[in-house]
Backbone and ligand atoms as CSV (ligand in chain L), in Angstrom:
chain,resi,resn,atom,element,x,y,z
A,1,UNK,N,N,63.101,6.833,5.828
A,1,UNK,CA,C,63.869,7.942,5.288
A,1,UNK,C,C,64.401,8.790,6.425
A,2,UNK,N,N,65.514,9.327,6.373
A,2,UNK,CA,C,66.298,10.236,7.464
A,2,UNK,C,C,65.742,11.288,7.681
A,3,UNK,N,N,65.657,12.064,8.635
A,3,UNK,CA,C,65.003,13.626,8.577
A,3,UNK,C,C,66.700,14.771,9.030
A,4,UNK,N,N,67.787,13.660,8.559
A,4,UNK,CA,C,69.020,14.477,8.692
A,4,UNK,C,C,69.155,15.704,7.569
A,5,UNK,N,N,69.170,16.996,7.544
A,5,UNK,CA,C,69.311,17.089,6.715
A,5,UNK,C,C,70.890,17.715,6.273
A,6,UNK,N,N,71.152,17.898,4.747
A,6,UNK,CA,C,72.323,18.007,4.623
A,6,UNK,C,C,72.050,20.401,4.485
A,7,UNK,N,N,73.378,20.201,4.873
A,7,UNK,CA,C,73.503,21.817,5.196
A,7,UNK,C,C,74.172,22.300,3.591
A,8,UNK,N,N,74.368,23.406,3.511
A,8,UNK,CA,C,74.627,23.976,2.152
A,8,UNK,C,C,76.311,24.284,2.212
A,9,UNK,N,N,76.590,24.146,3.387
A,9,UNK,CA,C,78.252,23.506,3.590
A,9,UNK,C,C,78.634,22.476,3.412
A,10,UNK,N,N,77.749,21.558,3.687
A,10,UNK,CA,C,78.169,19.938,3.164
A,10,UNK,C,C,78.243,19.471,2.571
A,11,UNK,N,N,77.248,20.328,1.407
A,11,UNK,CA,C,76.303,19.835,-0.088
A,11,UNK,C,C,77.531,20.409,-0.867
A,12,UNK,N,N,78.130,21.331,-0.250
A,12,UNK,CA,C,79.429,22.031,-1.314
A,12,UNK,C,C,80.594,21.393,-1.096
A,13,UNK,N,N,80.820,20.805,0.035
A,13,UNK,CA,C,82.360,20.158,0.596
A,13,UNK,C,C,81.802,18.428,-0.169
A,14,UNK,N,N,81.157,17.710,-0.121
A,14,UNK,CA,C,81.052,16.362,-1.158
A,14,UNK,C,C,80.765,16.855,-2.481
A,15,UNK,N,N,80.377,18.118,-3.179
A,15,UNK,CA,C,80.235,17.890,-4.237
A,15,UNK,C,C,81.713,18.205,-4.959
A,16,UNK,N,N,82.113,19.378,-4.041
A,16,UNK,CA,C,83.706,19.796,-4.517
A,16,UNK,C,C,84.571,18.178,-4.192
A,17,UNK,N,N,84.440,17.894,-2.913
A,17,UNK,CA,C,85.638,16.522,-3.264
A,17,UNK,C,C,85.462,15.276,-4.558
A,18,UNK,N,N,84.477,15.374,-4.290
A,18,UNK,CA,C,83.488,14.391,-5.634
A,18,UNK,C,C,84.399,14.614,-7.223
A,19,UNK,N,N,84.112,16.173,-7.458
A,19,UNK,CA,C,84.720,16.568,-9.048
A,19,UNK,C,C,86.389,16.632,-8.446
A,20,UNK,N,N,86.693,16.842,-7.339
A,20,UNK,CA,C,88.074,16.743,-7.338
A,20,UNK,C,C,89.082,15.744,-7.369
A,21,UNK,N,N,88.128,14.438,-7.008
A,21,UNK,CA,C,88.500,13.130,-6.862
A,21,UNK,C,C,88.228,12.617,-8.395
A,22,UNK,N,N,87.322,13.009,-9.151
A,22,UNK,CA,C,87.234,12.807,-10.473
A,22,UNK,C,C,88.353,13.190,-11.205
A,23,UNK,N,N,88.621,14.662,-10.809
A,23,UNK,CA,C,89.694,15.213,-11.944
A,23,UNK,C,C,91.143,14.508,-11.785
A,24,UNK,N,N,91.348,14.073,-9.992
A,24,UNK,CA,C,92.705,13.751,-10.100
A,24,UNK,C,C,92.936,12.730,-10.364
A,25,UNK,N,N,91.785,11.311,-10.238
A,25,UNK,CA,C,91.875,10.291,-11.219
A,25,UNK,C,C,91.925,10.230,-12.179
A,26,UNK,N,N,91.481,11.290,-13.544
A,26,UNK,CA,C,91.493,11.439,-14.766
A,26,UNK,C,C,92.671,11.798,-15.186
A,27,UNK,N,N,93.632,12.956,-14.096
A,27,UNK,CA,C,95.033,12.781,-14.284
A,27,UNK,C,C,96.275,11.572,-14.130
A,28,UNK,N,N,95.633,11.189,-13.354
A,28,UNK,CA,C,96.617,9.971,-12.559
A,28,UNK,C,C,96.151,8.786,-13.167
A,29,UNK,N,N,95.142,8.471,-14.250
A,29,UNK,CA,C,95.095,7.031,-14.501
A,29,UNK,C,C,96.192,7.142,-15.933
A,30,UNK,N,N,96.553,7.816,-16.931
A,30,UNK,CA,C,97.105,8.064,-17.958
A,30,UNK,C,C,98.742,8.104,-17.349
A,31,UNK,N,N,99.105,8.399,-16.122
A,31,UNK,CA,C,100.699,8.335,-15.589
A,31,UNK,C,C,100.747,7.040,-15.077
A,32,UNK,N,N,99.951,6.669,-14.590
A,32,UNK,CA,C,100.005,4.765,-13.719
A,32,UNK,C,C,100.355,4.328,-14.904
A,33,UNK,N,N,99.251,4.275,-15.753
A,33,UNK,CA,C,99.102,3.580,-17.111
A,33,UNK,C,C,100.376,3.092,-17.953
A,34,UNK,N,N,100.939,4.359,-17.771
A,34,UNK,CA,C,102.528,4.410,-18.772
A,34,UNK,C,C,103.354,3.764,-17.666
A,35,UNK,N,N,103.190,3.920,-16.492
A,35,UNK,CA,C,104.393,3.341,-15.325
A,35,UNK,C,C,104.528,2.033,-15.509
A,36,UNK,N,N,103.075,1.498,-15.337
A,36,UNK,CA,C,103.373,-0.322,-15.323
A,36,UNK,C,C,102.686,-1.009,-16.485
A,37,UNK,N,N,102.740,0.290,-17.523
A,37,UNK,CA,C,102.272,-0.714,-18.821
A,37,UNK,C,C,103.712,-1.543,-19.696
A,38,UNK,N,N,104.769,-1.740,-19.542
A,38,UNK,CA,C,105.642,-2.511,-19.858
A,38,UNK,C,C,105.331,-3.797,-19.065
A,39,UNK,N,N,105.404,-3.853,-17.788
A,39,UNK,CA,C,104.840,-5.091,-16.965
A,39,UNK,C,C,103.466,-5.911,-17.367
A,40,UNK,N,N,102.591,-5.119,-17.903
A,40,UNK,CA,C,101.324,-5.698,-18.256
A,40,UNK,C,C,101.286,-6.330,-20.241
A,41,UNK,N,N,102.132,-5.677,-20.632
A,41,UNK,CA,C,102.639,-6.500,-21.972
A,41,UNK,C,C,102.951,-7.487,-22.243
A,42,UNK,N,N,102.333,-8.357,-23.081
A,42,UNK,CA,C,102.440,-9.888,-22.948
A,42,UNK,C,C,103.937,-10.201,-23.923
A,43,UNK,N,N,104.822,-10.368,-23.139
A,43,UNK,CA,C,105.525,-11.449,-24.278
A,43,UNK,C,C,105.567,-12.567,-25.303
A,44,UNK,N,N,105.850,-11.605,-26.700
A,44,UNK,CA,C,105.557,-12.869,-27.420
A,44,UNK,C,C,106.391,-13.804,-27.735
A,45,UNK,N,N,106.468,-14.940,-28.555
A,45,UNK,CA,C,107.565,-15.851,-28.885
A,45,UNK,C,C,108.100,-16.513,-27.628
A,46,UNK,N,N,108.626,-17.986,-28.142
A,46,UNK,CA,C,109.445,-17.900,-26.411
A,46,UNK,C,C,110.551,-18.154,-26.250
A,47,UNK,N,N,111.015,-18.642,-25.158
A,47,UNK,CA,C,112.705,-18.414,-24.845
A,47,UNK,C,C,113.574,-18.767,-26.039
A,48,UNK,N,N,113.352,-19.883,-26.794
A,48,UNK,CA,C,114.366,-20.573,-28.021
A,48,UNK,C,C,114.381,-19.218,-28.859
A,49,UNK,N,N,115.923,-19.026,-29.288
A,49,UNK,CA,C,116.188,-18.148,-30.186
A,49,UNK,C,C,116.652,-19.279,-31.601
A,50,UNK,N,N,116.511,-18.693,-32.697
A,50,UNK,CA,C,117.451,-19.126,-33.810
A,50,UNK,C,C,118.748,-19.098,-33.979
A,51,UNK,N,N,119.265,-20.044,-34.109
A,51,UNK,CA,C,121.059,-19.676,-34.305
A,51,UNK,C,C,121.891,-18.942,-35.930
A,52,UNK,N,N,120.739,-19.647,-37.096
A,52,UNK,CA,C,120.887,-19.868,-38.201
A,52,UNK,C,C,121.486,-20.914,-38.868
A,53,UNK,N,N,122.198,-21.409,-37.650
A,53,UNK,CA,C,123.088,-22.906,-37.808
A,53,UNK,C,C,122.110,-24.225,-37.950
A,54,UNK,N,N,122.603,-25.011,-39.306
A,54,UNK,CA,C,121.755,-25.850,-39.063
A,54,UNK,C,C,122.529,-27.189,-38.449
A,55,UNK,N,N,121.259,-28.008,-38.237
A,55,UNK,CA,C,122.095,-29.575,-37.914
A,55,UNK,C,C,123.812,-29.563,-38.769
A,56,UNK,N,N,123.510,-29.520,-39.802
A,56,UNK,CA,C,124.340,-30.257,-40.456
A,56,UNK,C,C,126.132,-29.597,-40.885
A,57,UNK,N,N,125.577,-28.657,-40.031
A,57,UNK,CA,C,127.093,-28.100,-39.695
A,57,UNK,C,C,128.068,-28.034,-38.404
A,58,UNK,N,N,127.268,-28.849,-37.881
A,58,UNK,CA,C,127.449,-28.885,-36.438
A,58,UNK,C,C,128.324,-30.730,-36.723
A,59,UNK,N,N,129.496,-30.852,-35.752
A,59,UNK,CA,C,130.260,-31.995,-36.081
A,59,UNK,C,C,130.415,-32.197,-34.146
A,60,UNK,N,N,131.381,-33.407,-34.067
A,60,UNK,CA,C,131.965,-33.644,-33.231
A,60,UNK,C,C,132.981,-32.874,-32.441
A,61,UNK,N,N,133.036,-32.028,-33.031
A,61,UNK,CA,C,134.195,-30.946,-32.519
A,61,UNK,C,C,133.292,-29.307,-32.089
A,62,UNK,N,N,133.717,-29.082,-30.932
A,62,UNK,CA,C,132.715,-27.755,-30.460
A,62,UNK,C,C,132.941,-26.562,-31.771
A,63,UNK,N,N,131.709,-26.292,-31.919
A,63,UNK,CA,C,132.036,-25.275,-32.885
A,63,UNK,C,C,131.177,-24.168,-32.310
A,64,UNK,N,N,132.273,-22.673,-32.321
A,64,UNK,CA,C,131.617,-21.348,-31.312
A,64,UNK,C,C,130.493,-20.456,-32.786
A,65,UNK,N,N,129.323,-20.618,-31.905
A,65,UNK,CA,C,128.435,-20.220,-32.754
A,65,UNK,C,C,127.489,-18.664,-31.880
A,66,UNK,N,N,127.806,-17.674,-32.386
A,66,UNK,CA,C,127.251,-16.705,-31.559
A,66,UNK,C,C,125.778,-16.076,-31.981
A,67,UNK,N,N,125.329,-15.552,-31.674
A,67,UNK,CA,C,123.683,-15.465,-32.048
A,67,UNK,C,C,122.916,-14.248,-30.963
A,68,UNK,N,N,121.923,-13.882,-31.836
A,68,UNK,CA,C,121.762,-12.535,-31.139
A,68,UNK,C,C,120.196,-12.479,-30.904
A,69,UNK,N,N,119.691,-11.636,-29.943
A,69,UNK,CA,C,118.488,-11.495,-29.511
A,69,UNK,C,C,118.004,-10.494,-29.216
A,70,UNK,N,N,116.575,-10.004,-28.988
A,70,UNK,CA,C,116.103,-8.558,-28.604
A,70,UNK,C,C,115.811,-8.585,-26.897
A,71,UNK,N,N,116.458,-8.024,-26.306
A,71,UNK,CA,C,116.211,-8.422,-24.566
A,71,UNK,C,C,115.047,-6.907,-24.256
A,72,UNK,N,N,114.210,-6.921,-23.973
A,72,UNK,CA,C,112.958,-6.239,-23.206
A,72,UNK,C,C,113.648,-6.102,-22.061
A,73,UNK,N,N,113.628,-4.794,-21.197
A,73,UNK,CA,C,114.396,-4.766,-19.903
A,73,UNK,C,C,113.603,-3.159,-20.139
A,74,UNK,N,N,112.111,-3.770,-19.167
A,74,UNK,CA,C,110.935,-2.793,-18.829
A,74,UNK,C,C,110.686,-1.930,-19.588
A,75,UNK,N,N,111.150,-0.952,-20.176
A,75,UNK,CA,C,111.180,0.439,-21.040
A,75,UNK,C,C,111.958,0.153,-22.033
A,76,UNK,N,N,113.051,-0.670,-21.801
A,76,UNK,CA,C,114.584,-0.025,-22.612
A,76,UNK,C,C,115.075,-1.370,-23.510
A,77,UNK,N,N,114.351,-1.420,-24.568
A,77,UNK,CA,C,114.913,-2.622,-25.586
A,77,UNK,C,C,116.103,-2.481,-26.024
A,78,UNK,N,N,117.184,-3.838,-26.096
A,78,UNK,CA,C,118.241,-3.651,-26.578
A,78,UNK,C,C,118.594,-5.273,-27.150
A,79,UNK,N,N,119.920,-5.031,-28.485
A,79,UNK,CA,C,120.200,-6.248,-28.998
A,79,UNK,C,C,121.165,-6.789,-28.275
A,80,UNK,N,N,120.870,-7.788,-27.821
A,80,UNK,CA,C,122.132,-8.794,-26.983
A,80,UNK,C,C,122.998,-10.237,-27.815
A,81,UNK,N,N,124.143,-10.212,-28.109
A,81,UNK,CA,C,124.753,-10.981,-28.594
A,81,UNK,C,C,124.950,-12.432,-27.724
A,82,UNK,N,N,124.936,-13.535,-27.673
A,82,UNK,CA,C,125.365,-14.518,-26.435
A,82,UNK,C,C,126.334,-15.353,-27.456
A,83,UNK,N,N,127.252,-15.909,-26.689
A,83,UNK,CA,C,128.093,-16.727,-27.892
A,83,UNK,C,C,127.495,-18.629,-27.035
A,84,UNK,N,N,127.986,-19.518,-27.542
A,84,UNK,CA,C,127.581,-20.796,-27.299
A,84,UNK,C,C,129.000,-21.413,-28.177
A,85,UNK,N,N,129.030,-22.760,-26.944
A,85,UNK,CA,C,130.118,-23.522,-28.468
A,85,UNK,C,C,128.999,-25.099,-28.116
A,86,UNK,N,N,129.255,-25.716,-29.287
A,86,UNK,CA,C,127.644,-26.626,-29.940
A,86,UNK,C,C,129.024,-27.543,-30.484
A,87,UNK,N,N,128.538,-28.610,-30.065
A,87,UNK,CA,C,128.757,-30.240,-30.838
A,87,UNK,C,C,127.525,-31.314,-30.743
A,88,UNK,N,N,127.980,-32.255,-31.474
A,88,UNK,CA,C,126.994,-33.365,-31.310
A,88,UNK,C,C,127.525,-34.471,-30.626
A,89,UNK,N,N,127.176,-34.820,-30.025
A,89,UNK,CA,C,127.745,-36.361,-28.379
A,89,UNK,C,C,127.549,-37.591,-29.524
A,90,UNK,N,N,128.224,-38.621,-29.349
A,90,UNK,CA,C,127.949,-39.776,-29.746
A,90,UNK,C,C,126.735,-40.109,-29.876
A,91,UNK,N,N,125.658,-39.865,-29.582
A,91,UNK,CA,C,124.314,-40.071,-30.071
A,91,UNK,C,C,123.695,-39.093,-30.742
A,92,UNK,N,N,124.515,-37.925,-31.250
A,92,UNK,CA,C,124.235,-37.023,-32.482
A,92,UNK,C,C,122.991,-36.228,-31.514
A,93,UNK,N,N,123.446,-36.052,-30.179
A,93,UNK,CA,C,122.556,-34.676,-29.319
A,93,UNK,C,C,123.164,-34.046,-29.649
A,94,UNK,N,N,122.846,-32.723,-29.660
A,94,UNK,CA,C,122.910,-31.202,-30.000
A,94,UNK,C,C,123.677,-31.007,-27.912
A,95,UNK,N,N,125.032,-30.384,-27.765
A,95,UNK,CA,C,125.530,-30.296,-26.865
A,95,UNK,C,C,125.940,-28.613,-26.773
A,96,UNK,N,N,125.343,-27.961,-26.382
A,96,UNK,CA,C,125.592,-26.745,-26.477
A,96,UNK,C,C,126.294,-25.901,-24.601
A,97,UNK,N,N,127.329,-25.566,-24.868
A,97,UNK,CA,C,128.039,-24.717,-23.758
A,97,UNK,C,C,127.895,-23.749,-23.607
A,98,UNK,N,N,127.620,-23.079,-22.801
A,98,UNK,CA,C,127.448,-21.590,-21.957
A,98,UNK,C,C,129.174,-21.462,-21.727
A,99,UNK,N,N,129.669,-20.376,-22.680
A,99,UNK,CA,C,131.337,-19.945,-22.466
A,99,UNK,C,C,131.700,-19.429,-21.243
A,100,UNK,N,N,130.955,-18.611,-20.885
A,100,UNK,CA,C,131.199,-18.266,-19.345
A,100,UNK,C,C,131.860,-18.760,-18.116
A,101,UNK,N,N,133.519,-18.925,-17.930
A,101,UNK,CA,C,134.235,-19.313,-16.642
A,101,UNK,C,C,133.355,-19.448,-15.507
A,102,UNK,N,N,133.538,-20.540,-14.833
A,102,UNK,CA,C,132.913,-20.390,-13.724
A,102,UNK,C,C,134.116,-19.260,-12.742
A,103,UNK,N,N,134.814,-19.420,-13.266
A,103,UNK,CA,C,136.134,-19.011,-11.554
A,103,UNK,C,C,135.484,-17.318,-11.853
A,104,UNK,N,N,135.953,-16.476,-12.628
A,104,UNK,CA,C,135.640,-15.166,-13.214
A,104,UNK,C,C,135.006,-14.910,-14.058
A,105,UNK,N,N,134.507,-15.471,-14.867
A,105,UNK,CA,C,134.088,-15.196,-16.192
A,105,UNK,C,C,134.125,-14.569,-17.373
A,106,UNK,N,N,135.358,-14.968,-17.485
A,106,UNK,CA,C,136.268,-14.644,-18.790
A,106,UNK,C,C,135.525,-15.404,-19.690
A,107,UNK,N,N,135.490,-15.438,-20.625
A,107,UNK,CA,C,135.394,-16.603,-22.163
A,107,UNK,C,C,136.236,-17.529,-22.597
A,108,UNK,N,N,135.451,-18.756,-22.185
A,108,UNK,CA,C,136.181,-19.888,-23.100
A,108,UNK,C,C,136.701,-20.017,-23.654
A,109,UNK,N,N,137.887,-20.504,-24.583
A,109,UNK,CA,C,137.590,-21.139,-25.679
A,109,UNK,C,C,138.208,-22.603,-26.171
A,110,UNK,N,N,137.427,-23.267,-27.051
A,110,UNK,CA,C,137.691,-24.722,-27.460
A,110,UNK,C,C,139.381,-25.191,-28.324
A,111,UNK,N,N,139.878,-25.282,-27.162
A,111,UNK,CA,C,141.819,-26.123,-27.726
A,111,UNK,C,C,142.607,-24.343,-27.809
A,112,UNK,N,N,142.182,-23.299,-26.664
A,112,UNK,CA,C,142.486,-22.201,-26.943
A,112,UNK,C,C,143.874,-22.108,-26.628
A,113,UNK,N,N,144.834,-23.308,-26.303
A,113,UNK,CA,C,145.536,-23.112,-26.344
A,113,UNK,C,C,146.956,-24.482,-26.556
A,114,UNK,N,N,147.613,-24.576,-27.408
A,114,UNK,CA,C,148.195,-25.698,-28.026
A,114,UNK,C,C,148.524,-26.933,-27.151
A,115,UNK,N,N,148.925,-26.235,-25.899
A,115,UNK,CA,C,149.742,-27.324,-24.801
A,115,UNK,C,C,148.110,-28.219,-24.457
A,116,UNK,N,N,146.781,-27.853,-24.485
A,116,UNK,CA,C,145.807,-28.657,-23.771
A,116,UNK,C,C,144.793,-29.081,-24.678
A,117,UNK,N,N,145.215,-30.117,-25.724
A,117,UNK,CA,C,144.320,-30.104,-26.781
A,117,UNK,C,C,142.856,-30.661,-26.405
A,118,UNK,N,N,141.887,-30.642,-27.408
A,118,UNK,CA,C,140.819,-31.228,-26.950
A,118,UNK,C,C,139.800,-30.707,-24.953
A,119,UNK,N,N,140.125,-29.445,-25.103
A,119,UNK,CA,C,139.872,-28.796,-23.803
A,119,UNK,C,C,139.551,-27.471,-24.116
A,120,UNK,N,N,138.385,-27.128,-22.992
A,120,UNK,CA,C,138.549,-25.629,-23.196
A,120,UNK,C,C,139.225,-24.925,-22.436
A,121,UNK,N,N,139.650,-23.713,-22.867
A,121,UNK,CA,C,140.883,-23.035,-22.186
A,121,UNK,C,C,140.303,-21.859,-22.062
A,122,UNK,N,N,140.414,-21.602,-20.641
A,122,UNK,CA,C,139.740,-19.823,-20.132
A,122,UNK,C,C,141.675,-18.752,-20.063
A,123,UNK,N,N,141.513,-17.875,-20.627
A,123,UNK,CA,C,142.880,-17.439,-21.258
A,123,UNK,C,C,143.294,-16.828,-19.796
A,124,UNK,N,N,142.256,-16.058,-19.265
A,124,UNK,CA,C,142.325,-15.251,-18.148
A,124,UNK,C,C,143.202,-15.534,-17.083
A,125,UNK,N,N,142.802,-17.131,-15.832
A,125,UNK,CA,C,143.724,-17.885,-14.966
A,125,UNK,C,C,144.049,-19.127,-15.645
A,126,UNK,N,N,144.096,-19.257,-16.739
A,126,UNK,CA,C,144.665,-20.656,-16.994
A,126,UNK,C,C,143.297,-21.970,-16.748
A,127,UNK,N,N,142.203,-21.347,-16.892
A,127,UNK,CA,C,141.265,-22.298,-16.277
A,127,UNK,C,C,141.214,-23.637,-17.508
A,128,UNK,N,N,141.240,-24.697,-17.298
A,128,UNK,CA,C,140.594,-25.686,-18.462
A,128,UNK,C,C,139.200,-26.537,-17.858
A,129,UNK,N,N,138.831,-27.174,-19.185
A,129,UNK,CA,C,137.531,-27.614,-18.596
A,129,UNK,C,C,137.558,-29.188,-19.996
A,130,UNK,N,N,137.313,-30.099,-19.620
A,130,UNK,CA,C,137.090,-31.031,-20.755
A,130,UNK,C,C,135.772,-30.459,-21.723
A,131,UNK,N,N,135.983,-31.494,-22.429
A,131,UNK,CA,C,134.576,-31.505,-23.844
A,131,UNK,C,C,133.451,-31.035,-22.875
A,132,UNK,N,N,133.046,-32.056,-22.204
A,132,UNK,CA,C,131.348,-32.080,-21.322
A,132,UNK,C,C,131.761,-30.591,-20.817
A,133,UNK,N,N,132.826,-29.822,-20.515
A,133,UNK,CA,C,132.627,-28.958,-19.983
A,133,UNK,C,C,132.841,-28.906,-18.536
A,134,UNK,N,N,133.174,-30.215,-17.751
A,134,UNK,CA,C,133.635,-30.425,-16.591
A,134,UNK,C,C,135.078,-29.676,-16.071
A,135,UNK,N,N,135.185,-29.391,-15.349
A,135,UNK,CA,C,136.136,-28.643,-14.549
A,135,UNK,C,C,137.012,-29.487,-14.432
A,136,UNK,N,N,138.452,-29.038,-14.775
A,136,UNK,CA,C,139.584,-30.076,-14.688
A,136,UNK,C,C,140.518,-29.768,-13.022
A,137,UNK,N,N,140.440,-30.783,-12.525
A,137,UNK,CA,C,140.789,-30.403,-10.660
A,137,UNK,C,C,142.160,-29.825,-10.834
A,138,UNK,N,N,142.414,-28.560,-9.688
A,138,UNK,CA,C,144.071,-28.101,-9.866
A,138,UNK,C,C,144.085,-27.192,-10.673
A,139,UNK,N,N,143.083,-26.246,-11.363
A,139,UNK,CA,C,142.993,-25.179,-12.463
A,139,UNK,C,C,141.702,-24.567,-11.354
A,140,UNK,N,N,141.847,-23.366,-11.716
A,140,UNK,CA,C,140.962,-22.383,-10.917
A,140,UNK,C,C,139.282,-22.504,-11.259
A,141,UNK,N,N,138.827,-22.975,-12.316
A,141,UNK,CA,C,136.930,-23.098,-12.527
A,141,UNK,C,C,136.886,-24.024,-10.685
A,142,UNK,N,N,135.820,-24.082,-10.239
A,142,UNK,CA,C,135.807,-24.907,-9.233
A,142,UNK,C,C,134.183,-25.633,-9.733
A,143,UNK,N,N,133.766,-25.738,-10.750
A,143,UNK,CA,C,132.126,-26.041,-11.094
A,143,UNK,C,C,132.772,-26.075,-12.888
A,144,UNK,N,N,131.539,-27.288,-13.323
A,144,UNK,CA,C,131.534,-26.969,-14.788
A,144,UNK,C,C,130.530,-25.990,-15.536
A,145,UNK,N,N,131.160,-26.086,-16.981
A,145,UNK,CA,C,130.597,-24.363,-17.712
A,145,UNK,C,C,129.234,-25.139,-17.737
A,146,UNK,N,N,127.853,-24.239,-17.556
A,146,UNK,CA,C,126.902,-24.239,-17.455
A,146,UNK,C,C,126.618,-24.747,-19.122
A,147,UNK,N,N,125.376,-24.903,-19.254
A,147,UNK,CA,C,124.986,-25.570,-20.684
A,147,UNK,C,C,124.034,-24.363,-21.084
A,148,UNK,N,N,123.244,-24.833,-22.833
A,148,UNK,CA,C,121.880,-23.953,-22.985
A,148,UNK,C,C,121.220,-24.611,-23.465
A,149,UNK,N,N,120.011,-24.721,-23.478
A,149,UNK,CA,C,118.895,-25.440,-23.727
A,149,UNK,C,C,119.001,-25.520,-25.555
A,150,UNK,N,N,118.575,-26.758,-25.676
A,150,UNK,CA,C,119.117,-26.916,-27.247
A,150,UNK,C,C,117.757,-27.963,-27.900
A,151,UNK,N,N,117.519,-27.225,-29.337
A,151,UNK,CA,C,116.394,-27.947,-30.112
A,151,UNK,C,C,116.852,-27.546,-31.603
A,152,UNK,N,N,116.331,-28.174,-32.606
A,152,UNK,CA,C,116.069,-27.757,-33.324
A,152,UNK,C,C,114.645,-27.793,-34.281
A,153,UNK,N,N,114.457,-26.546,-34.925
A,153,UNK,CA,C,113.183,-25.826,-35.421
A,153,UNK,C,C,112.609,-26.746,-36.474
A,154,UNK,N,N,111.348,-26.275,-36.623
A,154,UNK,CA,C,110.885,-27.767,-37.983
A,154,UNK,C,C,112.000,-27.507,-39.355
A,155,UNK,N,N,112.745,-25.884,-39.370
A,155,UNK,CA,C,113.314,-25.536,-41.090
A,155,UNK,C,C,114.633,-26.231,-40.313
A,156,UNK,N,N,115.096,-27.041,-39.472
A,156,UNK,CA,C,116.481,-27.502,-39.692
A,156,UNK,C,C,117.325,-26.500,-38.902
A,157,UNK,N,N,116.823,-25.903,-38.691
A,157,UNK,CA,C,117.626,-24.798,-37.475
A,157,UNK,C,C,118.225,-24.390,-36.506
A,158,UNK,N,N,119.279,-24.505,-35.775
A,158,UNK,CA,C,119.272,-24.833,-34.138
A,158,UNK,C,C,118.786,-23.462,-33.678
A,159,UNK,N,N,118.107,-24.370,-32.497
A,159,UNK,CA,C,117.812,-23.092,-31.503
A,159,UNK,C,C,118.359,-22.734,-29.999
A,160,UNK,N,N,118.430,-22.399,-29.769
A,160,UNK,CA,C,119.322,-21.940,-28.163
A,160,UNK,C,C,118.679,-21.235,-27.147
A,161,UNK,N,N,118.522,-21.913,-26.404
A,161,UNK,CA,C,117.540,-21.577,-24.848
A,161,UNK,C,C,118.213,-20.618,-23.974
A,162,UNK,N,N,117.544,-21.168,-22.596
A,162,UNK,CA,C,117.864,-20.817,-21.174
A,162,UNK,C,C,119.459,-21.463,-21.125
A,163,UNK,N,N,120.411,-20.498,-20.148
A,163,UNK,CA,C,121.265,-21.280,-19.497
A,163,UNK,C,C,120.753,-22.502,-18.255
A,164,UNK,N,N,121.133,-23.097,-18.564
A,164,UNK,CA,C,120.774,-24.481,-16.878
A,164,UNK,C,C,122.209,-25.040,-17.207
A,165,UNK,N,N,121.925,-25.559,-15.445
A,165,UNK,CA,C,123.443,-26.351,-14.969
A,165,UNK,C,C,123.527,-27.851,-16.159
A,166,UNK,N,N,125.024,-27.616,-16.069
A,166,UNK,CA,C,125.541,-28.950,-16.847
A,166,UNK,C,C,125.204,-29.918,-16.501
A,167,UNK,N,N,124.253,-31.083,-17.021
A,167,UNK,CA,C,123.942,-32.267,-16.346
A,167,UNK,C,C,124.791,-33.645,-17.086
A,168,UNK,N,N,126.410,-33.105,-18.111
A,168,UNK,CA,C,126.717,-34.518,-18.388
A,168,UNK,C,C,127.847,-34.229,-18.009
A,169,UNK,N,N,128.262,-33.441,-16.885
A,169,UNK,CA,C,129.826,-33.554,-16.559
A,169,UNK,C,C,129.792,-34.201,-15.293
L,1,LIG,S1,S,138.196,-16.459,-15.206
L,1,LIG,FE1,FE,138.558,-18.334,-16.144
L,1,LIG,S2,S,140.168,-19.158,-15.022
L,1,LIG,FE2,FE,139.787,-17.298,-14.046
């Protein structure tokens, strides 16, 4: 055992930092708490949204199907609209396009304009792009329109993912 002993200055300077270090943690754990409790919230559900579209309206011809979602962005929830244009490929896959120009990113759209049938037409520079969405050389896209992840739900439903790069152009 020590024969240090403690002085009646010391015994008051650790007991005061002691309750003071108590109190300002008791303040400060309730402000952390709220700071990075959006980060510590588990997301539920996952990326696939519902379109409402089922298989069976979906044909050979792109059809623009837009669809909406709740985006979480830390504190500040909001509804986000995304549009998609959806056909089925000769083996009746679900082919879904991300509208988004590569050159600027104006919006697509499918035969948007009479002279380039069977193409999509960005109105903005004149951009076209075939079916797959491939970039037609000599028009301003320099890349094809990105795709979205595509399933459908056990009720017959399509669902619509992540954007990822086009892998059939
Ligand atoms: S933004 Fe589409 S061609 Fe320029």
């Amino acid at each position: 055992m020590s024969n240090q002993r403690v002085s009646r200055r010391q015994f008051l300077n650790y007991t005061l930092t002691g309750v003071g270090g108590f109190m300002a943690a008791g303040m400060l754990m309730p402000m952390v708490r709220f700071a990075i409790d959006p980060v510590l919230t588990a997301e539920a559900g996952g990326d696939f949204v519902s379109t409402g579209t089922t298989l069976e309206e979906l044909s050979d011809v792109p059809t623009r199907i837009d669809f909406s979602y709740e985006q979480k962005d830390a504190w500040y929830t909001s509804e986000v609209t995304q549009t998609a244009w959806v056909y089925l490929d000769e083996q009746q896959n679900v082919v879904a396009l991300n509208p988004t120009c590569k050159h600027l990113g104006c919006t697509v759209n499918w035969e948007g304009t009479e002279s380039e049938p069977n193409r999509f037409f960005c109105p903005c520079h004149n951009g076209l792009y075939e079916k797959s969405g491939k970039n037609v050389p000599g028009t301003p896209p320099t890349a094809p329109l990105d795709m979205l992840e595509a399933r459908v739900g056990d009720d017959g439903i399509l669902q619509l993912g992540q954007t990822v790069p086009n892998t059939i152009a």
